[in-house]
C-alpha atoms as a printed R data frame, in Angstrom:
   type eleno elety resid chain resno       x       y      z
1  ATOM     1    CA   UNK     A     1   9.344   3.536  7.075
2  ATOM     2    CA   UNK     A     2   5.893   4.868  8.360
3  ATOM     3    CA   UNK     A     3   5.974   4.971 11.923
4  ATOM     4    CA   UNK     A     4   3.527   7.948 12.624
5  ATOM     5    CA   UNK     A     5  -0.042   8.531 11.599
6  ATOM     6    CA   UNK     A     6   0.516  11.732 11.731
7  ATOM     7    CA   UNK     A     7  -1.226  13.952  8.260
8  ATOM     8    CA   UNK     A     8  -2.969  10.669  6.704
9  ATOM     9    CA   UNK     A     9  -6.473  11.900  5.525
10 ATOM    10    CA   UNK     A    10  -7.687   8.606  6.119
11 ATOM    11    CA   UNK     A    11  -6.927   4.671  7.487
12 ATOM    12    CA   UNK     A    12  -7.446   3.575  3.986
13 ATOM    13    CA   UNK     A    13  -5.086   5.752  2.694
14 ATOM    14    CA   UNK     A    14  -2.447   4.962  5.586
15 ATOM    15    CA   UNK     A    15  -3.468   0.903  4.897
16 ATOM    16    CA   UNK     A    16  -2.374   1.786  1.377
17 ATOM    17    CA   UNK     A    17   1.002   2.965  1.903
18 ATOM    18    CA   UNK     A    18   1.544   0.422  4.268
19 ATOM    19    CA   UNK     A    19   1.018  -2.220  1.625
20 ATOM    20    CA   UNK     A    20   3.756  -0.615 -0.895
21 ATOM    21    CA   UNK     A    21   5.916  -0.046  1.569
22 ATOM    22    CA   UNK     A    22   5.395  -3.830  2.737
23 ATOM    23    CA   UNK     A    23   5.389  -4.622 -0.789
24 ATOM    24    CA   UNK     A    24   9.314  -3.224 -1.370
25 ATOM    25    CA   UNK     A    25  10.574  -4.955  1.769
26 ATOM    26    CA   UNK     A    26   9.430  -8.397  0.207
27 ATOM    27    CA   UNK     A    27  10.649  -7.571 -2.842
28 ATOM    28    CA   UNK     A    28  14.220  -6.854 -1.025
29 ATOM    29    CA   UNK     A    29  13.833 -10.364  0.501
30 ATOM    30    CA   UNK     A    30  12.937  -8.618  4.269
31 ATOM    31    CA   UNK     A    31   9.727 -10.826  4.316
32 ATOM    32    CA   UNK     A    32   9.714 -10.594  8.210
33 ATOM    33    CA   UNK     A    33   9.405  -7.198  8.589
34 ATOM    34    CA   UNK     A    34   7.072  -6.909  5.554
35 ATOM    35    CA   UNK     A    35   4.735  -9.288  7.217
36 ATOM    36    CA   UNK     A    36   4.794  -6.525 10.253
37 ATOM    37    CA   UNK     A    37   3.768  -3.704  7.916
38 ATOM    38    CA   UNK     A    38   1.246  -5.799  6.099
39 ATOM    39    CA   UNK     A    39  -0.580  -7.329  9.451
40 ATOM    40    CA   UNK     A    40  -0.364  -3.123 10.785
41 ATOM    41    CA   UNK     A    41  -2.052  -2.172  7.235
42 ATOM    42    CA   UNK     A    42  -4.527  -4.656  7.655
43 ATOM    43    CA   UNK     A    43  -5.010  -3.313 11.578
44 ATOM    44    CA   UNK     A    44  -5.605  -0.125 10.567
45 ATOM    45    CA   UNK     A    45  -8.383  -1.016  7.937
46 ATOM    46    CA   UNK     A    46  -9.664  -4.403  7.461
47 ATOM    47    CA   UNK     A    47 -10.767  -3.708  4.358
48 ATOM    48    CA   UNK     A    48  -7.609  -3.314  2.563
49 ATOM    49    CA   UNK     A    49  -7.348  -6.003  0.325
50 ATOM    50    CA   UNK     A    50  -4.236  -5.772 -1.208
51 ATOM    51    CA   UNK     A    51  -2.787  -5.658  2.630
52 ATOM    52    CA   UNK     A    52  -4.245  -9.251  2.348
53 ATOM    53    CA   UNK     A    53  -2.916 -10.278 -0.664
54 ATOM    54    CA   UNK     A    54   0.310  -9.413 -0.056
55 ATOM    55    CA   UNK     A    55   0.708 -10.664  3.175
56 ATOM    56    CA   UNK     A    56  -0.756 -14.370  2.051
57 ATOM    57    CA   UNK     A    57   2.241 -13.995 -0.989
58 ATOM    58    CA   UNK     A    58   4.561 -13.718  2.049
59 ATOM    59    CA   UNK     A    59   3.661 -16.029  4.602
60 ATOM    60    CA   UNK     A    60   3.672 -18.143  0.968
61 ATOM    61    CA   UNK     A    61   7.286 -17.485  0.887
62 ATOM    62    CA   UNK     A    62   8.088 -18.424  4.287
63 ATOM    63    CA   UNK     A    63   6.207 -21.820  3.754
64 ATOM    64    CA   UNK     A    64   3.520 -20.874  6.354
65 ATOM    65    CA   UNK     A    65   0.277 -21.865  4.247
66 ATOM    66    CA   UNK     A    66  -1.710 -22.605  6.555
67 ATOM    67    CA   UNK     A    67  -1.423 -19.431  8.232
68 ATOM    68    CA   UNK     A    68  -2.022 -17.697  4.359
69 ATOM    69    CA   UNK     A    69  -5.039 -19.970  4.134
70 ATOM    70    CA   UNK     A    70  -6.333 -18.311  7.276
71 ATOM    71    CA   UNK     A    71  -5.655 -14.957  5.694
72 ATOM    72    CA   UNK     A    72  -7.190 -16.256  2.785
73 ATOM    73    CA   UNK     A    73 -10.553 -16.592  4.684
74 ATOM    74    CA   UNK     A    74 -10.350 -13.124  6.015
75 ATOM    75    CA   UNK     A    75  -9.688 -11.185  2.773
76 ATOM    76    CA   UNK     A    76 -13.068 -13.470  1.416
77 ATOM    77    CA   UNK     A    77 -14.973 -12.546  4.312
78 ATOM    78    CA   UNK     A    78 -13.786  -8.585  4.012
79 ATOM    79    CA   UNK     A    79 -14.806  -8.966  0.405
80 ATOM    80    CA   UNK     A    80 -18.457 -10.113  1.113
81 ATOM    81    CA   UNK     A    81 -18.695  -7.546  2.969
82 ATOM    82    CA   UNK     A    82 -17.737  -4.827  0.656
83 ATOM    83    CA   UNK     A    83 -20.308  -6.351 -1.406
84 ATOM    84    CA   UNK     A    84 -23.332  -5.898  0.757
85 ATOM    85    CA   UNK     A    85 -22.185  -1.916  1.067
């Protein structure tokens, strides 16, 4: 598990890893902790928008949708903004 920041060239790339990491926890059913690593990802850069998507897949799978519709809004609004770079 990442727990240091330590020798990441970037918060993108540390957002990243985050995600896969979050990624294999929900894949081994640890949704709670995944959802830790996912809302840390998206923390560290707002912009990561696969921290987004995986984190509305698992509030999905703990039946918490309107909580993944709010997450929803903020991966839409993070993507707008990409767009006007």
């Amino acid at each position: 598990m990442i727990d240091t920041l330590d020798g990441w060239e970037s918060v993108s790339s540390l957002a990243l890893a985050l995600s896969e990491e979050a990624r294999v926890l929900a894949s081994e059913g640890n949704l709670a902790e995944a959802e830790k690593q996912l809302r840390r990802a998206i923390a560290f850069d707002t912009y990561c928008l696969k921290a987004y998507e995986w984190l509305e897949y698992v509030l999905d799978a703990q039946g918490r949708f309107d909580e993944s519709c709010d997450v929803r809004a903020l991966k839409r609004r993070s993507m707008s903004e990409i767009a006007l770079w």
